[in-house]
Biopython code that builds the backbone (N, CA, C, O; Angstrom):
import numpy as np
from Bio.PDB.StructureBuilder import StructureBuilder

atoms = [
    (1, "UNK", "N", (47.164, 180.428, 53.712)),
    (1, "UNK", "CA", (47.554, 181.258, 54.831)),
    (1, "UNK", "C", (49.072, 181.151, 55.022)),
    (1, "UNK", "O", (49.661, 180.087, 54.833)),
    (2, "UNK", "N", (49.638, 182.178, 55.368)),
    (2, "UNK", "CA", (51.045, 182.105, 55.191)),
    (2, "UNK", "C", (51.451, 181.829, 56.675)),
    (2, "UNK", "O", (50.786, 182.379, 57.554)),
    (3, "UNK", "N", (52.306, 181.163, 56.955)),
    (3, "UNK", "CA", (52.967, 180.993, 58.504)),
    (3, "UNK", "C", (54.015, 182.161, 59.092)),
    (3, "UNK", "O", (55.096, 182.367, 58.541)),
    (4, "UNK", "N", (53.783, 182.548, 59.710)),
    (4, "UNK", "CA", (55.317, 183.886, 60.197)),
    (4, "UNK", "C", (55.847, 182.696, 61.074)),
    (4, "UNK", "O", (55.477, 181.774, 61.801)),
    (5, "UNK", "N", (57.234, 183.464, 60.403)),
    (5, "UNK", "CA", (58.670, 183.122, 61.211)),
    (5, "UNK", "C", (58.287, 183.502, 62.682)),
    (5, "UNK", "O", (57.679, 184.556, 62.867)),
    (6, "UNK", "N", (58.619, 182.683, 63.751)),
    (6, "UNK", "CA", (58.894, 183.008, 65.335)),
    (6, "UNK", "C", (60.263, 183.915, 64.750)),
    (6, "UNK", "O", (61.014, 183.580, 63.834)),
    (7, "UNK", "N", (60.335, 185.366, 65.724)),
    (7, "UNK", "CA", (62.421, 185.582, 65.899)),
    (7, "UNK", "C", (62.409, 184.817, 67.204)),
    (7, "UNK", "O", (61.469, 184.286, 67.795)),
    (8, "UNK", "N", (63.945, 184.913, 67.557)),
    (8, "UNK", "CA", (64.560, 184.365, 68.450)),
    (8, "UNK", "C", (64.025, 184.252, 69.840)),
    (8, "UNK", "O", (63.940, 183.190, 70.456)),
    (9, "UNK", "N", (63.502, 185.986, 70.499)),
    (9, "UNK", "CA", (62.920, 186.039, 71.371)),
    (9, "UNK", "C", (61.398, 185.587, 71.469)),
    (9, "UNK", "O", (60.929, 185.089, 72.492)),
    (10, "UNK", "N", (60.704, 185.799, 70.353)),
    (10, "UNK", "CA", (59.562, 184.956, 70.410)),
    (10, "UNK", "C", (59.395, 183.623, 70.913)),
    (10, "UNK", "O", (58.613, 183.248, 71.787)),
    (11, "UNK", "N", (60.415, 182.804, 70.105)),
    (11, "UNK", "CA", (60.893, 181.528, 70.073)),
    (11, "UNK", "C", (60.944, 180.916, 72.035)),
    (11, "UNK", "O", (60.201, 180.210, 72.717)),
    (12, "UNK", "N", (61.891, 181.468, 72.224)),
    (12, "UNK", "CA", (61.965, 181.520, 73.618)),
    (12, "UNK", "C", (61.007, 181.607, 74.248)),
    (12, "UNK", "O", (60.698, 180.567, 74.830)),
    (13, "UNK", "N", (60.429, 182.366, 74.379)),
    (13, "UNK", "CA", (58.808, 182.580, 75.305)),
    (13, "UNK", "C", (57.812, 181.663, 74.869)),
    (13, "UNK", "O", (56.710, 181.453, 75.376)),
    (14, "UNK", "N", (58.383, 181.094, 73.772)),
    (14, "UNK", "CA", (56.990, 180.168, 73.564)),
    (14, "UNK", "C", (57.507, 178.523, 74.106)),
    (14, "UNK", "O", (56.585, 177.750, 74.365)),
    (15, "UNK", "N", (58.805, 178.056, 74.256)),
    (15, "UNK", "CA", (59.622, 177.155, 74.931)),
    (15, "UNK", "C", (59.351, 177.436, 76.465)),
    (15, "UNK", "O", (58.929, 176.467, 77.096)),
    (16, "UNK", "N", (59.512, 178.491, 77.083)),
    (16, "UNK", "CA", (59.706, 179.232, 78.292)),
    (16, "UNK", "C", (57.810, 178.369, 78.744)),
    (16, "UNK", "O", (57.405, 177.658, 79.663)),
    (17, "UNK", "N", (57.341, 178.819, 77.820)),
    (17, "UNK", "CA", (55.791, 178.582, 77.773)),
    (17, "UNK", "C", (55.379, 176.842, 78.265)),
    (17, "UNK", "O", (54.933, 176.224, 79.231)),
    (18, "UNK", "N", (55.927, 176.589, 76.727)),
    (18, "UNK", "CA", (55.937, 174.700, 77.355)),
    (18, "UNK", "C", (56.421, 174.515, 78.520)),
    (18, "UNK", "O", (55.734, 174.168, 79.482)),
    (19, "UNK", "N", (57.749, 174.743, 78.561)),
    (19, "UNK", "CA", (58.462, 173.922, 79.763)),
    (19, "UNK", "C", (57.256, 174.625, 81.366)),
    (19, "UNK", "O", (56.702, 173.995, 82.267)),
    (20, "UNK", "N", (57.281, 175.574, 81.169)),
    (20, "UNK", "CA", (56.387, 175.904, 82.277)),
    (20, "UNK", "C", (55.059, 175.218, 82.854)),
    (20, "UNK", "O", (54.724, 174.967, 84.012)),
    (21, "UNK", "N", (54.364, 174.984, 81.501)),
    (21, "UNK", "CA", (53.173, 174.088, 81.477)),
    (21, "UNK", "C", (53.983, 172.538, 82.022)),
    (21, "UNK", "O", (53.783, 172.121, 83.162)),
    (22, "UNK", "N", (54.683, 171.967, 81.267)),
    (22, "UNK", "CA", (55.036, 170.757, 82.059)),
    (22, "UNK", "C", (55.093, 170.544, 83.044)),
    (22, "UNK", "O", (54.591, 169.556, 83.581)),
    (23, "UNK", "N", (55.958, 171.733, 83.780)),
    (23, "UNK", "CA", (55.946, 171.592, 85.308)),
    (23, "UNK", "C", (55.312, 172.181, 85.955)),
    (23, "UNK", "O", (55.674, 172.020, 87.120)),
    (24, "UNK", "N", (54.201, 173.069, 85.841)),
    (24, "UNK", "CA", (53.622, 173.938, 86.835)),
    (24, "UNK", "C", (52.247, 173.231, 86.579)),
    (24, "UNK", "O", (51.329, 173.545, 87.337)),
    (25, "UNK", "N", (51.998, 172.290, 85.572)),
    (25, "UNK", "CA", (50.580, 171.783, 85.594)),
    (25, "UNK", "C", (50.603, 170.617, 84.958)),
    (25, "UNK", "O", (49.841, 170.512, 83.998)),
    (26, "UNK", "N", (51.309, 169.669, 85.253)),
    (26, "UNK", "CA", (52.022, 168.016, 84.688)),
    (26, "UNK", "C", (50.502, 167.455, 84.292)),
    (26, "UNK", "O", (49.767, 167.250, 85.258)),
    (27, "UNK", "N", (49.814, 167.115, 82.612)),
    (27, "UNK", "CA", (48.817, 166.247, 82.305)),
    (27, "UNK", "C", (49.694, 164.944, 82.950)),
    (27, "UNK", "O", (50.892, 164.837, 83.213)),
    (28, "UNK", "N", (48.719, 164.136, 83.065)),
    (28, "UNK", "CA", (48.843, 162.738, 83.190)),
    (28, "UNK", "C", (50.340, 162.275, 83.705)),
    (28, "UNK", "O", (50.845, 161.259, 83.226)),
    (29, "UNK", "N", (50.907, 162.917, 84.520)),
    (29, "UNK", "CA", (51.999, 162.712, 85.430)),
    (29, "UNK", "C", (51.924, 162.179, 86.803)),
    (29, "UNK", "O", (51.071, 162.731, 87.499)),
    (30, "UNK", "N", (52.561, 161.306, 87.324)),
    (30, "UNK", "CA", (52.493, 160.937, 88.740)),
    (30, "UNK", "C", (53.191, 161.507, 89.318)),
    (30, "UNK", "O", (54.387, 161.580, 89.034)),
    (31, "UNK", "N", (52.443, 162.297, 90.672)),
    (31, "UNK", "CA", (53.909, 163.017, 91.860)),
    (31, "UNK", "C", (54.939, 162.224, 92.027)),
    (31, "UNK", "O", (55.210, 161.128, 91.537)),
    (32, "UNK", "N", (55.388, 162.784, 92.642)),
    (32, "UNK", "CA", (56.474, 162.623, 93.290)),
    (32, "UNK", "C", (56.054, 162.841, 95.126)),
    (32, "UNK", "O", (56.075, 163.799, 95.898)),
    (33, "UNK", "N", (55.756, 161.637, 95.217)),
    (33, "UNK", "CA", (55.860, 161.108, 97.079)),
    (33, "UNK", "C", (57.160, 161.270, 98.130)),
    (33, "UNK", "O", (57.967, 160.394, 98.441)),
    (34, "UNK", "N", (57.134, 161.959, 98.351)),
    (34, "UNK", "CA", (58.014, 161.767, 100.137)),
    (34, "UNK", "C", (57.262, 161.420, 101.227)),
    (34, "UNK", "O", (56.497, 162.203, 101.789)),
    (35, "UNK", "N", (57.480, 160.050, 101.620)),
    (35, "UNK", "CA", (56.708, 159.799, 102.674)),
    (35, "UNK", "C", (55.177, 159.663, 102.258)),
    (35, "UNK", "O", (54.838, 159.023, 101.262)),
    (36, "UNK", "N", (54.342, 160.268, 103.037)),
    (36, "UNK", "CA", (53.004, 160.555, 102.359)),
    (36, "UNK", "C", (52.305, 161.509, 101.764)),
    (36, "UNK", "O", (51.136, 161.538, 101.377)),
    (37, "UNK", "N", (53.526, 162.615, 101.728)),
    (37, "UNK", "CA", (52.846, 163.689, 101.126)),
    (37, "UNK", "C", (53.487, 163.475, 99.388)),
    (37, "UNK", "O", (54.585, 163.039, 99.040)),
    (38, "UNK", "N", (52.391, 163.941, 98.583)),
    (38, "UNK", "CA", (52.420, 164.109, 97.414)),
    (38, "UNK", "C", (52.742, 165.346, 96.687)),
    (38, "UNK", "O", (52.073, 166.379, 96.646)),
    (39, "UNK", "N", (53.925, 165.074, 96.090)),
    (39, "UNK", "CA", (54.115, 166.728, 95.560)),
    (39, "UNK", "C", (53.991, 166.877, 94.248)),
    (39, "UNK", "O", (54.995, 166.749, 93.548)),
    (40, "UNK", "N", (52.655, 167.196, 93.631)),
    (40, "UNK", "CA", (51.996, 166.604, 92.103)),
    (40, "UNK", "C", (52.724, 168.170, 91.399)),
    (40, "UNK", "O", (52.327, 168.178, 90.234)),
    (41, "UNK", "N", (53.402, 169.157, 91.585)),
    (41, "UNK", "CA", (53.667, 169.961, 90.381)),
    (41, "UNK", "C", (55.755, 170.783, 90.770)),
    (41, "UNK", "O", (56.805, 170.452, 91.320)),
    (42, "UNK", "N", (55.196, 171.842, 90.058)),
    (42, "UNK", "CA", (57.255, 172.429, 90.662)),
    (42, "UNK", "C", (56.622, 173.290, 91.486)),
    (42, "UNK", "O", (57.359, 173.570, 92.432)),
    (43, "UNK", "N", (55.251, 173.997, 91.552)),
    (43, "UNK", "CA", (54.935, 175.200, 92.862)),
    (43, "UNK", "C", (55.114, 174.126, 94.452)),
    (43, "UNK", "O", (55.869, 174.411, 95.382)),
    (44, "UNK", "N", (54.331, 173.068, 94.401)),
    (44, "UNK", "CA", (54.573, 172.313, 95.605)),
    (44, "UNK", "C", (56.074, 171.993, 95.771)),
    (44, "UNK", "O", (56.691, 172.530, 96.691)),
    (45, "UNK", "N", (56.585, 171.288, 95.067)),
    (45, "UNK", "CA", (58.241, 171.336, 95.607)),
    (45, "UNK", "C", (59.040, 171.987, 95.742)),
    (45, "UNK", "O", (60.031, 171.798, 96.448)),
    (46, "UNK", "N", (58.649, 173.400, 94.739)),
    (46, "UNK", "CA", (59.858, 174.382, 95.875)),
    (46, "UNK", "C", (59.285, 174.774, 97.149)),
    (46, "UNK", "O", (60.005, 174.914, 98.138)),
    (47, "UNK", "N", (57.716, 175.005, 97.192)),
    (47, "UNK", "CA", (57.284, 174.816, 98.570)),
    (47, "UNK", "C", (57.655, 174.126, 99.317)),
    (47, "UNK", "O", (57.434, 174.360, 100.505)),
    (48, "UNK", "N", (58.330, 173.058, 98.942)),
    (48, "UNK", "CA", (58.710, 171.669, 100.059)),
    (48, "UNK", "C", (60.348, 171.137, 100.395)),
    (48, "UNK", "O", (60.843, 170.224, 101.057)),
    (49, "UNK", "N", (60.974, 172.495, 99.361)),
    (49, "UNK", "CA", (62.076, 172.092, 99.554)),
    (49, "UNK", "C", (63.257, 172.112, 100.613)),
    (49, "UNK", "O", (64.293, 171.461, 100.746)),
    (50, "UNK", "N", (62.649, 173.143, 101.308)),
    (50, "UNK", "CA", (63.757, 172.708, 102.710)),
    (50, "UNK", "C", (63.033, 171.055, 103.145)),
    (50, "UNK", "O", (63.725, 170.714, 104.105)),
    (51, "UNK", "N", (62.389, 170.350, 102.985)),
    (51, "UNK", "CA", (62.446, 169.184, 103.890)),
    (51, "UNK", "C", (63.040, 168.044, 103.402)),
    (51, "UNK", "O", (63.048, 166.932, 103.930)),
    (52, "UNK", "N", (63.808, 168.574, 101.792)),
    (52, "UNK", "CA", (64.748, 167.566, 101.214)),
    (52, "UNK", "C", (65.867, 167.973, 102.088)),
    (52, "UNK", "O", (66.022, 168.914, 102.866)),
    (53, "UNK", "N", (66.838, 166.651, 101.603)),
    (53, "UNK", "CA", (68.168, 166.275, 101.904)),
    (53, "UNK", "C", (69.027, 166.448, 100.588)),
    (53, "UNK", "O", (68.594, 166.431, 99.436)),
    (54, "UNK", "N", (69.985, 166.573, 100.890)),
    (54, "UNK", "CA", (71.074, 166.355, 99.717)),
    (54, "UNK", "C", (70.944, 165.034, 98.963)),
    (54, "UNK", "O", (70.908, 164.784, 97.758)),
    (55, "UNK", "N", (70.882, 164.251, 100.076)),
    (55, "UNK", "CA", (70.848, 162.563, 99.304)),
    (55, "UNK", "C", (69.965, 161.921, 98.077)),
    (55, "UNK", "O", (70.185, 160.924, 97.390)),
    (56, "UNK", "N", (68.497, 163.203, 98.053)),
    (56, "UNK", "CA", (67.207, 162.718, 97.846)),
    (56, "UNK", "C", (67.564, 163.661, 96.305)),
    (56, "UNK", "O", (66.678, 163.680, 95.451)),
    (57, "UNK", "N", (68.528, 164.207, 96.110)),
    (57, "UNK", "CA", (68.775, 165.618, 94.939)),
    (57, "UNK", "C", (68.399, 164.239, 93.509)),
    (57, "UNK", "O", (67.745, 164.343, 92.471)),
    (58, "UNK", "N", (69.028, 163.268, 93.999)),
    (58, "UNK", "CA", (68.735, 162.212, 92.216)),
    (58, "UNK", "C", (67.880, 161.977, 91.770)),
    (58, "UNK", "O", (67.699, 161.712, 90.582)),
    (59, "UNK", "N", (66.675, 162.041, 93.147)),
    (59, "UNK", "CA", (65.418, 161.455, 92.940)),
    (59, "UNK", "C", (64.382, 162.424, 92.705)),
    (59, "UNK", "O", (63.205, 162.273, 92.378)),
    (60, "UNK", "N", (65.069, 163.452, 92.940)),
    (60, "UNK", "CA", (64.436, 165.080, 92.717)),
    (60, "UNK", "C", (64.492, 165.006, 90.862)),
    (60, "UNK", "O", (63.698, 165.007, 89.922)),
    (61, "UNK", "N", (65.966, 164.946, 91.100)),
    (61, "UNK", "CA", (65.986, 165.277, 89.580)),
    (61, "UNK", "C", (65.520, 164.377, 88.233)),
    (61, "UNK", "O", (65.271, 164.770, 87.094)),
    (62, "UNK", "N", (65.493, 162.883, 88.859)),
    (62, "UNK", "CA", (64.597, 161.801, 87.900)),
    (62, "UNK", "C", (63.201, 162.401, 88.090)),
    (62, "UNK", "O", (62.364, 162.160, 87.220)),
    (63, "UNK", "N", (62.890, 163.103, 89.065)),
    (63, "UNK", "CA", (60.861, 163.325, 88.891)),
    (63, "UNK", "C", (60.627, 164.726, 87.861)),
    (63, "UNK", "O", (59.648, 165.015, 87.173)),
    (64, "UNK", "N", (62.021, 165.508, 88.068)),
    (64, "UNK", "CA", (61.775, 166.673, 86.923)),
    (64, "UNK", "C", (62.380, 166.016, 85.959)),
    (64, "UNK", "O", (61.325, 165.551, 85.526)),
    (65, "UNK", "N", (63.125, 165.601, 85.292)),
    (65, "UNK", "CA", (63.094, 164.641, 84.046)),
    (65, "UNK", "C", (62.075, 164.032, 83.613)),
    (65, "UNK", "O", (61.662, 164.394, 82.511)),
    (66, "UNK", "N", (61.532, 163.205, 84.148)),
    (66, "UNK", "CA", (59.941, 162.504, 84.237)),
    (66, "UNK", "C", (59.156, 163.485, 83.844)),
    (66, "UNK", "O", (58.336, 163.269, 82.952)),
    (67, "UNK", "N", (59.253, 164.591, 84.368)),
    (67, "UNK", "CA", (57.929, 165.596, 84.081)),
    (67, "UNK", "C", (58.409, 166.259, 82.675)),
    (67, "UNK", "O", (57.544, 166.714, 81.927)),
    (68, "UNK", "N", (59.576, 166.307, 82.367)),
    (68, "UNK", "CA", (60.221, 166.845, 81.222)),
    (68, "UNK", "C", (60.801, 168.001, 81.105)),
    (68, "UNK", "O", (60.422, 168.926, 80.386)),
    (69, "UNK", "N", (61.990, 167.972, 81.998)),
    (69, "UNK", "CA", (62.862, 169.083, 82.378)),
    (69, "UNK", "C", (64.242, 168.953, 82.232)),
    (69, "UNK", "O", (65.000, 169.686, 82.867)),
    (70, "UNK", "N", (64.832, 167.719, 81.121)),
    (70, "UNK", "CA", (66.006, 167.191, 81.378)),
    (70, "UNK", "C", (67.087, 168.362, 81.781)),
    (70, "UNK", "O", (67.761, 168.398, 82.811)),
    (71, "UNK", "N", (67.074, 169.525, 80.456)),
    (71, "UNK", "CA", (67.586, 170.885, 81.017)),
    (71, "UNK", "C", (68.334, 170.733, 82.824)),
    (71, "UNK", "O", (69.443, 170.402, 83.244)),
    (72, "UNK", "N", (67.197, 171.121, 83.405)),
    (72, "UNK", "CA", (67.343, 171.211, 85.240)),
    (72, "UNK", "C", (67.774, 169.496, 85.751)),
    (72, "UNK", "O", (68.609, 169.157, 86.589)),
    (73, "UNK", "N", (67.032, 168.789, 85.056)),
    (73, "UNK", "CA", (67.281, 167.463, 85.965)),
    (73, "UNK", "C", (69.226, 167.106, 85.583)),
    (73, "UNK", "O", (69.988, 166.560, 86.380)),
    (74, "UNK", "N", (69.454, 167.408, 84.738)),
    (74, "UNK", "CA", (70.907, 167.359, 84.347)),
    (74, "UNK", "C", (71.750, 167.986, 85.185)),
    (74, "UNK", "O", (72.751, 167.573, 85.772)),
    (75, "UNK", "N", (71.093, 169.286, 85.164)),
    (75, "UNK", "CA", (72.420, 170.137, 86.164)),
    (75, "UNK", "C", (72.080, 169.618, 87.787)),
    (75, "UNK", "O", (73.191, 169.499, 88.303)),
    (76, "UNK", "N", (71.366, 169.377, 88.474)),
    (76, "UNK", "CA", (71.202, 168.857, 89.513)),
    (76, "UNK", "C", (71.969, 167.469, 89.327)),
    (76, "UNK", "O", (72.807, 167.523, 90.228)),
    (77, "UNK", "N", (72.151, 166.255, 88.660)),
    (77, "UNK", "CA", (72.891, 165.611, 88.762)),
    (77, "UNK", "C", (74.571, 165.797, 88.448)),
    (77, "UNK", "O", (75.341, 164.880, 88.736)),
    (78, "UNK", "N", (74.988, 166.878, 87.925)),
    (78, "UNK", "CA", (76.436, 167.195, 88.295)),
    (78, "UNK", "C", (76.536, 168.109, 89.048)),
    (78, "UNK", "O", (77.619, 168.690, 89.123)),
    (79, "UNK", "N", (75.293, 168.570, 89.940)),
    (79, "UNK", "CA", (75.481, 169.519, 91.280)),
    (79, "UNK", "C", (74.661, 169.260, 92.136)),
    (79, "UNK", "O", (73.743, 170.006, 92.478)),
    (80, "UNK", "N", (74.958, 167.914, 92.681)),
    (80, "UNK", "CA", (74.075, 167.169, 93.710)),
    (80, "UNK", "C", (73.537, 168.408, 95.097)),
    (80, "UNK", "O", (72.430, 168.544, 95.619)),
    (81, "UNK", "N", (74.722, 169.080, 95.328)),
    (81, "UNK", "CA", (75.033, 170.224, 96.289)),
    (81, "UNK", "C", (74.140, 171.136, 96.158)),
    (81, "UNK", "O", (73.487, 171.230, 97.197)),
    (82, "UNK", "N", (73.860, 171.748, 95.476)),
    (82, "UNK", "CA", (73.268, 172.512, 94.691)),
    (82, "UNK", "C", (71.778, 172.729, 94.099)),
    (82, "UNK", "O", (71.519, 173.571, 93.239)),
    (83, "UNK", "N", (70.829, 171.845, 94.685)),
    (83, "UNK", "CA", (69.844, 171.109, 94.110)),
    (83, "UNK", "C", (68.695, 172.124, 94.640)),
    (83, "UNK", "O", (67.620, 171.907, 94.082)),
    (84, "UNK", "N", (68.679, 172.724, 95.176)),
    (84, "UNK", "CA", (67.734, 173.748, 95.966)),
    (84, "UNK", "C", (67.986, 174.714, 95.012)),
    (84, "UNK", "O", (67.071, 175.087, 94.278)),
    (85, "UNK", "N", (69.496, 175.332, 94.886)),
    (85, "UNK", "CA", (69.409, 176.832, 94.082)),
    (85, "UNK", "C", (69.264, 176.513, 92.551)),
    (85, "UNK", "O", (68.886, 177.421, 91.810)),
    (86, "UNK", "N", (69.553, 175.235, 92.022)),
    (86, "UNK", "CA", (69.161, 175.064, 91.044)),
    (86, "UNK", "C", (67.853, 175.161, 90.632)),
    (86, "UNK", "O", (67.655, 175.734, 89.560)),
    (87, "UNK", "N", (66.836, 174.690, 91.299)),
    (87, "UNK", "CA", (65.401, 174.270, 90.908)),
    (87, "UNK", "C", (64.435, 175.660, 92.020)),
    (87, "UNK", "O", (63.210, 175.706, 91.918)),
    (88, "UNK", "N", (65.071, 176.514, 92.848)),
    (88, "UNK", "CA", (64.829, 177.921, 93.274)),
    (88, "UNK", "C", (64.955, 178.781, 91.294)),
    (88, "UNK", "O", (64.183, 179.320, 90.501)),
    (89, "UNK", "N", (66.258, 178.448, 91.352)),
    (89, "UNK", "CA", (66.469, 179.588, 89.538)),
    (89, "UNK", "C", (65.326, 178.949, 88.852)),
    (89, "UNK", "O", (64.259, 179.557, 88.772)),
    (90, "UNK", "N", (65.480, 177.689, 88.318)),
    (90, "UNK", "CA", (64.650, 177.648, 87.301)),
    (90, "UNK", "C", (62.941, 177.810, 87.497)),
    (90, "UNK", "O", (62.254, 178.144, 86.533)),
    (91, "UNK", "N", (62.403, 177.568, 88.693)),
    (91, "UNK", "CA", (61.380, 178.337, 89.200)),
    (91, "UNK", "C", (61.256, 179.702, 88.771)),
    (91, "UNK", "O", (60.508, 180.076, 87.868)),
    (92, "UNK", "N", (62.260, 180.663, 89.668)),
    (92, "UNK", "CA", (61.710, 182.185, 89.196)),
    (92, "UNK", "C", (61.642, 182.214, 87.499)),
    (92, "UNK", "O", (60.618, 182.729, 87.051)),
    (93, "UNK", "N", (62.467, 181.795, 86.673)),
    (93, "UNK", "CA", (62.668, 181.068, 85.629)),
    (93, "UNK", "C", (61.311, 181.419, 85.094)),
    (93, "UNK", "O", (60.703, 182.460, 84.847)),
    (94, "UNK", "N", (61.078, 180.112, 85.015)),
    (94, "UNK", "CA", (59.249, 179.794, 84.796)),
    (94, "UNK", "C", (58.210, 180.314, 85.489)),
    (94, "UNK", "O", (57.145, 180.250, 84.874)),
    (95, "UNK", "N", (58.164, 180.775, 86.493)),
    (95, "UNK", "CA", (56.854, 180.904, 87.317)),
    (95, "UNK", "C", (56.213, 182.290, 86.002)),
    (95, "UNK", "O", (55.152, 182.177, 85.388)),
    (96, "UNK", "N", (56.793, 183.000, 85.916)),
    (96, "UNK", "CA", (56.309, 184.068, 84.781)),
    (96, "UNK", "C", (55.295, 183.568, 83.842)),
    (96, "UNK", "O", (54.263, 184.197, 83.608)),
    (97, "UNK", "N", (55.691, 182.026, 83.110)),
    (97, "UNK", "CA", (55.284, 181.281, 82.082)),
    (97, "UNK", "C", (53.876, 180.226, 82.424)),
    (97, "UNK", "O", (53.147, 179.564, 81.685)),
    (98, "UNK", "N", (53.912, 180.430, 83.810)),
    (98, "UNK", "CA", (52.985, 179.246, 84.431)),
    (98, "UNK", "C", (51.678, 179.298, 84.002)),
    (98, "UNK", "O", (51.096, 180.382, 84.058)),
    (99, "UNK", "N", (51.012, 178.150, 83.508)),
    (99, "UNK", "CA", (50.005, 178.524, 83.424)),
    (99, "UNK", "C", (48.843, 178.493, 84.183)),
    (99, "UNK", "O", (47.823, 179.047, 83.773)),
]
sb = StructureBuilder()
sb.init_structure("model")
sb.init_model(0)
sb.init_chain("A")
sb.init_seg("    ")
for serial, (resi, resn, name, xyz) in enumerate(atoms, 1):
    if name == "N":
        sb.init_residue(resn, " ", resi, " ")
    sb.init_atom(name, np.array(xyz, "f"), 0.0, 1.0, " ", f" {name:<3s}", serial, name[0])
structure = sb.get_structure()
C-alpha cells in the first residue's frame, strides 16, 4: 500500500487536530485547581478566565505546557499581561479542531 504525502495545509489540520485533542479532551491529565474548583480541559478555563489574576498567568501557562501546548504556554510566559488574549486566540484557534 502506498502512503500519500500530507501537503502543507493538510499537514496543519491534522497538528491543528492533535493539539486540539490535548487540550479540549486531556487522556490521563490532572486539572488544574483554583481553590476548589477543578478546571480538567481549555473549554473550562477560558470559561473561567476572568477569575484569574495576572499573577496566576505562570501557573496557567505550566498547566497548558503540562497538557502539551508549549507553543501557547511560551508566549504567555513572555506576555505575562497578556495571558487572557493569548489563550482567548488560541482557543478560537482550536475550538474548530475539538474533539
Amino acid at each position: 500500500m502506498e502512503k500519500r504525502q500530507l501537503n502543507k495545509e493538510e499537514w496543519a489540520k491534522t497538528e491543528l487536530a492533535r493539539m486540539a485533542a490535548k487540550l479540549f479532551s486531556p487522556v490521563g491529565k490532572n486539572p488544574y485547581f483554583r481553590g476548589e474548583k477543578a478546571i480538567r480541559n481549555f473549554m473550562e478555563l477560558v470559561r473561567s478566565l476572568s477569575e484569574f489574576s495576572e499573577k496566576e498567568a505562570q501557573w496557567v501557562a505550566s498547566w497548558i505546557d503540562y497538557l502539551g501546548d508549549r507553543k501557547t504556554a511560551t508566549e504567555i510566559s513572555q506576555a505575562p499581561t497578556r495571558f487572557r488574549e493569548i489563550i482567548t486566540a488560541r482557543f478560537n484557534e482550536l475550538r474548530a479542531y475539538a474533539p
